[in-house]
Every structure is written in structure tokens, then in C-alpha cells.
C-alpha positions, -999 to 999 in steps of 0.1 A, spaced: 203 -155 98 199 -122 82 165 -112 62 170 -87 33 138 -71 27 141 -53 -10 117 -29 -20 118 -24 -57 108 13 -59 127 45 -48 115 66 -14 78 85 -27 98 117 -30 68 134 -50 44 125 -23 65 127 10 77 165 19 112 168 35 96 173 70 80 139 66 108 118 69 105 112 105 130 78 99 163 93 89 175 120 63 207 129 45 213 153 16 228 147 -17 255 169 -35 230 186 -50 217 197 -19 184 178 -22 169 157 11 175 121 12 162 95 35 135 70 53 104 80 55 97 49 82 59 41 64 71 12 38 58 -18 42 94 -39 48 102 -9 74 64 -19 99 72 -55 89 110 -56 103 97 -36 135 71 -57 141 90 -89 138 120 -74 155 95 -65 186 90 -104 187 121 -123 184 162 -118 182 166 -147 164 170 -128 127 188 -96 117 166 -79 100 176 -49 68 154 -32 45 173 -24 12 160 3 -12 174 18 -50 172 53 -43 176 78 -78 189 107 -52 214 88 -33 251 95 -44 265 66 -19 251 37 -1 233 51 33 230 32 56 210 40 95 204 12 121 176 20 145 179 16 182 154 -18 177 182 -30 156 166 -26 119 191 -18 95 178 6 66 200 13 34 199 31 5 221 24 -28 224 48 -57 206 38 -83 192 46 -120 162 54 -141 166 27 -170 142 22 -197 129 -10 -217 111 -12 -249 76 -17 -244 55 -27 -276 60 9 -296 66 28 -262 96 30 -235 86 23 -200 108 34 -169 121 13 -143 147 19 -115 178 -5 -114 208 -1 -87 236 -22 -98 252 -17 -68 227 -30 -43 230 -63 -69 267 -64 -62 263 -61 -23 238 -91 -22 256 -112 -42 290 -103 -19 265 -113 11 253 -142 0 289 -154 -2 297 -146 30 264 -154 57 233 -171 52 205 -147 41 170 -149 34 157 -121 1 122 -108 4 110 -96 -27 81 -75 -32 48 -70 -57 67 -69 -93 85 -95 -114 97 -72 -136 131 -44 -129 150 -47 -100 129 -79 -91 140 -98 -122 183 -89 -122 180 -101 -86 162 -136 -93 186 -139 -121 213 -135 -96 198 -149 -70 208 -193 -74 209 -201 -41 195 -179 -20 160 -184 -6 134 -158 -21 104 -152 -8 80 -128 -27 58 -106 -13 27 -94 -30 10 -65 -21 -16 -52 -50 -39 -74 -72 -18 -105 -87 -5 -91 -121 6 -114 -150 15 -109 -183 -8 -137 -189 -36 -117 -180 -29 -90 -209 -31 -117 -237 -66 -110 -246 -68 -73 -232 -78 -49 -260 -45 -25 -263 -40 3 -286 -3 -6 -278 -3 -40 -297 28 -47 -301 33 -47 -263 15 -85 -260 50 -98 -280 67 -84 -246 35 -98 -225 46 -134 -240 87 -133 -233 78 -117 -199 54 -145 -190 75 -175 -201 102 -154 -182 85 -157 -152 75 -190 -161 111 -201 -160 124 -181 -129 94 -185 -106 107 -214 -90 133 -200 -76 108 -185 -50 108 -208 -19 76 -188 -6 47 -165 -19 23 -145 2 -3 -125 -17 -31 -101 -7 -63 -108 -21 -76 -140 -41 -84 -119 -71 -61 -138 -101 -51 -166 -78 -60 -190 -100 -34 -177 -130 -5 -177 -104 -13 -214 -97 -7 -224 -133 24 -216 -132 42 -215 -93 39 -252 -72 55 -240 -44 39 -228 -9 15 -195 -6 -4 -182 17 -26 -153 23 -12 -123 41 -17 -87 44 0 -51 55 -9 -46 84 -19 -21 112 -10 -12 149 -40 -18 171 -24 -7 201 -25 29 188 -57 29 162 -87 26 190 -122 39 191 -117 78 209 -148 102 216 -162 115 186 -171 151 201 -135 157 213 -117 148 181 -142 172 162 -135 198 183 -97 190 186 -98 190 150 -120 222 141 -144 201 128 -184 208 128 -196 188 154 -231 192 137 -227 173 102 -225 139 92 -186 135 85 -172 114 59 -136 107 56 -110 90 34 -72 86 40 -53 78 10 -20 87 -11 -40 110 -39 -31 91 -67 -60 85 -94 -65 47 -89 -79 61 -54 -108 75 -77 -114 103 -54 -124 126 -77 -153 98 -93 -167 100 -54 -161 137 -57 -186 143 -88 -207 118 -67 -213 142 -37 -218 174 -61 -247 151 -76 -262 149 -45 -249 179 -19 -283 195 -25 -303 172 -6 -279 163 28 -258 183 50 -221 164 50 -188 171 53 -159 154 32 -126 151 49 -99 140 28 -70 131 45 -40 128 26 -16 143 -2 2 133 -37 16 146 -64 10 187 -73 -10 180 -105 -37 157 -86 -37 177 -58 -48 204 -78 -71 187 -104 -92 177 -68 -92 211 -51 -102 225 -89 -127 200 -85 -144 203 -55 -145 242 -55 -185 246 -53 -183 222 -23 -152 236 -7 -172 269 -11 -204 254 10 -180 236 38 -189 204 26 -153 192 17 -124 201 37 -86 188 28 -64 185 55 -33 171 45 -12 145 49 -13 132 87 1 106 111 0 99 144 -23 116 169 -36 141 143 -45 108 122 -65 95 149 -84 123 155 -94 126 120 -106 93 119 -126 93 149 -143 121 140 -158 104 111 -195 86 111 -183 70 75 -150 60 63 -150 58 23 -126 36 -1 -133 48 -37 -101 30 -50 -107 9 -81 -77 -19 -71 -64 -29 -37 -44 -57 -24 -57 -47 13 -62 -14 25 -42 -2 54 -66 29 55 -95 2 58 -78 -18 85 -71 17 106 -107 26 99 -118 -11 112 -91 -5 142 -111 28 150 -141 5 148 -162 31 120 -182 17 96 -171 17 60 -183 23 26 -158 5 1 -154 -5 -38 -151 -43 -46 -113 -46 -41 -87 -60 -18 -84 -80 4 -107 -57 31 -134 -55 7 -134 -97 7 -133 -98 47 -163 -76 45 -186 -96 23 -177 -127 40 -186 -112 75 -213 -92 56 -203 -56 73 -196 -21 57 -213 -9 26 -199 -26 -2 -203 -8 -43 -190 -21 -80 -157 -6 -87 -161 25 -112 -201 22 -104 -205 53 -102 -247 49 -101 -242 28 -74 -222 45 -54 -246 76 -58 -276 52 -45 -257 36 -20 -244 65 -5 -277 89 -6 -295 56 13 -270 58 39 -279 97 41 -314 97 34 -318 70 62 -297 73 85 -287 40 90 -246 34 92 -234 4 76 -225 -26 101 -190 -26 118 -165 -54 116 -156 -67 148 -124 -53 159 -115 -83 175 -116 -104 140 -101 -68 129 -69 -71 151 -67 -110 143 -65 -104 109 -45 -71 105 -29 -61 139 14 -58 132 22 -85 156 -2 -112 143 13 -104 106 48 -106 120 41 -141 135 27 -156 103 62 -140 87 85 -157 116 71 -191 109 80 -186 71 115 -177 78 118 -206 102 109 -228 74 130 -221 52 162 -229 75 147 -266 83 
């Protein structure tokens, strides 16, 4: 039995440099890199489970707008990792055209597949582009669906106001679309609660709650005053620090203006840990210039491994401004590293915190919250309560995710 993990999105080309593609790179005929970044979702997944049994093949398929051929690289664990040429295509959208990436040739290879050995698709987050050919295609082949961010229906945009108006005759098709194709799916797992209820309505199969998930045999609790000083950072300040793709749903720049508020009063440090596209990055380091100017934010990049760590144990408050999450990796490293956290009302984290009644927890786009929230945390100098990391690793730790994944795959052969 071979599982076909699809990802429905090309490699983050505008957010990973060439030297970050620690998996495997290529280059096109136009000269441009090519390759794995080894950080998706599908890729952790496929290790993890791989780690764990030999009883499934395991390939992560992905369109990729760059690639001139298929690619295809099989680690030395035995995951398989292609990429298929693919296209930008583009669908009428109310009175505007929206983008989507389609690779008819990684259509044709599953459908040759499926003829020939028993497979099992996993398909991830969206029902619309890639998603939707392959569920069209897709008659016999057991599905399961993956979702990673807040449940999204068109149903949910009925009664949205829209300057775009015309877009709610697409909402409707789309809807009774999915409506009509959703049982196809043998199996859903979903992040977070938030919508559950809508996806009920219209899918009778089996669900269950599952997250990403995080390596707790290398994201521990380390000595604070080494990783500052390994770092170059003050050892002196009270060190906040967020690790995120700089994209604007992470809000950082609404927690930015928060700090210049208040960077009068308290002596911090801001450590944003991370990179995106060029016109963010910018529109944050334009930002924060009068606190960049008085040391009190500091951006270091995009990091992994041992430089990650330290960064994260150097912190006395990890901070989630995001204003949607299906369930934070950051979070779950942060949990891992056992620091408390200050978090928006999102995700999946955000829900394990209430219920165990840990972290610091603020209104997504409150921004006056936030401000009082955070100065009582500095004006006090009490840290919010940390999660167990023992609940932590149950709920996030690679291996425990991979299990819950195994037994799906194992019923869907009885």
C-alpha cells in the first residue's frame, strides 16, 4: 500500500532562499533553483510515520510552477518526494479573477497509479484547484482530507458583507460542489473546532481532531544564560520572541504598534524570528525603526535547527499575534521549550490553553487588550502559566501524530 500525500500549493519560493532547501535542489532551464525545502507538513508527516512502521510506501507529491519535468528524490528513510510541472490558471471570481495552480500531469500520474497498485490520496486544507480535478478524478480511490487552517466553506460567506457581490453566486455552485463530492472522502482530520459545526451539515463520514506536529526529542528546555550569550543577546532584558512566516495574518506589525505604545515604560527586547516576502519584510523593519534604534527589537532571520533553539530559549515570553490558526507549530515548539506564551484566540493551541487554563490568552485584532495584557505581564512581573510538556508532547510530539495517522490508513484497507 502506497500513501500519496498531495500538497495543493507550489514550494514557498518567495519565502524560502535557495540555501534553504536543505531536502533536495535542481535547477530549471532558466537557471532558477528548484527543490524540497523538507518543512511541509506531508514531508514531517511521512518521516515520522516512516520512523514507525514499513508497512506503507510513503510519497509526497507537489505542482511546482518552476519545474520543467517531473523530479523526483527518495530519501535514504525511504520517503519519495516529486515534483510535476505545473500552471498558474485563473477562475472567475464574482467581478475579479483569482489564481490557482493546476498540474495536469501529476493528475495523469495518479490516475495511471491508481490502475496499477492500491493507493491511498491524502489531500490537504482546500476544496477548491488542484483539490477539486483530483476528487473529480478520484472514483475509487480512498481520500482522506487533511485540514490544516480554520474550516472554510463557502457556506460561511453567504451572509458576509462583500464589496465583491457577485462572488456569493460562485460561494453557492462551490458549496453545492462540495456538497456533492464530499463524500468521496473516506476520512477528515481537522485542526481546531472553530466551524465544525458547518462541516457536519454536510460530510457523515469519520473525523477526528489532529494537528502538525513537533519533534520533542530536539525542542527541550536549555539554559537561558547560555543561549543569550550564544546568541548575542542581552542577558539583562526581558526577551520576547515570535517565530513565524511574516505574512500579515501573523499580525506582527498590530503587536509592533503595541510595544511603541508602551516601550517607554519597560525595558524589553523583541526578537522576531523568521522571514517572508520582500514587501513585508520591509513594511516591519520601516515599522519598528524607533525601536530597532533603542535595541528593543532585533530581527534575526529565518532559523532552524540549533540556532532555532537557542532563540527560543532565550526568551521569558513567546508571543502568537496571528489573527487565524489551525494549530501553531511555533506554539507547540514554544510549549516543547516549556516558555510560557502570550497568544490570540486561534487554533487549535489557543483551545488547549484555555482548557488547561495556561499562557496568556487576548481577542484576535484586540489590540486594547493586548496592550493591557501585555504591560500587566511587564509591570508585574508575573509570567503566564506553562503547559505541561508532558500533555505538550501527548498532544503535538511527531510520533504520537504519526500513530493517530497509521491507524487511519489501517482502516481504510479493512
Amino acid at each position: 500500500m502506497t500513501i500519496i500525500n498531495i500538497l495543493y500549493h507550489q514550494p514557498a519560493y518567495d519565502c524560502f532562499k535557495n540555501k534553504e532547501l536543505p531536502g533536495k535542489g535542481w535547477r530549471n532551464n532558466k537557471g532558477e533553483i528548484i527543490g524540497i525545502s523538507g518543512n511541509e507538513f506531508a514531508h514531517s508527516l511521512g518521516n515520522a510515520i516512516l520512523k514507525l512502521t514499513k508497512n506503507f510506501n510513503y510519497e509526497v507529491w507537489q505542482p511546482d510552477l518552476r519545474a520543467d519535468e517531473i523530479l523526483s528524490h527518495t530519501f535514504e528513510n525511504g520517503l519519495t518526494y516529486r515534483l510535476f510541472p505545473a500552471v498558474s490558471k485563473r477562475k472567475l471570481y464574482g467581478v475579479k479573477l483569482v489564481k490557482y495552480v493546476h498540474s495536469a500531469p501529476l493528475i495523469r500520474e495518479l490516475v495511471k497509479r491508481a490502475v496499477n497498485e492500491n493507493i491511498i490520496i491524502n489531500l490537504n486544507t482546500s476544496f477548491t484547484g488542484i483539490n477539486k480535478s483530483i476528487l473529480e478524478k478520484a472514483k475509487q480511490i480512498p481520500v482522506i482530507f487533511t485540514i490544516h487552517a480554520e474550516i472554510r466553506l463557502p457556506s460561511l460567506r453567504f451572509f458576509t458583507p462583500k464589496r465583491n457581490i457577485f462572488s456569493k453566486v460562485n460561494d453557492l455552485f462551490d458549496y453545492f460542489w462540495i456538497k456533492h463530492h464530499i463524500g468521496k472522502i473516506k476520512y477528515i482530520t481537522h485542526c481546531n473546532d472553530k466551524n465544525l459545526n458547518y462541516l457536519k451539515r454536510i460530510y457523515k463520514g469519520k473525523m477526528e481532531k489532529i494537528t502538525m506536529g513537533c519533534d520533542f526529542s530536539f525542542f527541550k528546555k536549555l539554559d537561558k544564560a547560555r543561549c543569550r550569550n550564544e546568541a548575542g543577546l542581552p542577558r539583562d532584558k526581558f526577551i520576547m520572541t515570535s517565530v513565524a512566516t511574516l505574512r500579515d495574518v501573523k499580525e506582527i506589525d498590530k503587536f509592533i504598534e503595541v510595544l511603541i505604545k508602551i516601550e517607554e515604560k519597560y525595558d524589553f527586547l523583541y526578537v522576531i524570528v523568521g522571514h517572508g516576502t520582500e514587501q513585508y519584510e520591509k513594511y516591519l523593519i520601516d515599522l519598528s525603526q524607533p525601536l530597532i534604534k533603542k535595541n528593543k527589537i532585533k530581527f534575526v532571520g529565518y532559523q532552524r535547527g540549533e540556532w532555532l533553539l537557542k532563540y527560543l530559549n532565550s526568551a521569558d515570553l513567546f508571543i502568537s499575534s496571528s489573527r487565524s490558526e489551525g494549530a501553531s507549530v511555533s506554539i507547540m515548539e514554544a510549549f516543547a521549550c516549556e516558555l510560557p506564551v502570550f497568544s490570540t484566540k486561534t487554533g487549535q493551541t489557543a483551545e488547549l490553553m484555555e482548557e488547561e487554563q495556561v499562557g496568556c490568552l487576548a481577542g484576535i485584532k484586540n489590540y486594547p487588550e493586548w496592550k493591557e495584557k501585555l504591560e500587566n505581564i511587564l509591570k508585574n512581573k508575573q509570567l503566564p502559566k506553562i503547559l505541561n510538556r508532558d500533555l505538550a508532547k501527548e498532544h503535538y510530539d511527531w510520533e504520537n501524530i504519526a500513530r493517530r495517522f497509521i491507524k487511519i490508513y489501517k482502516s481504510l484497507l479493512n
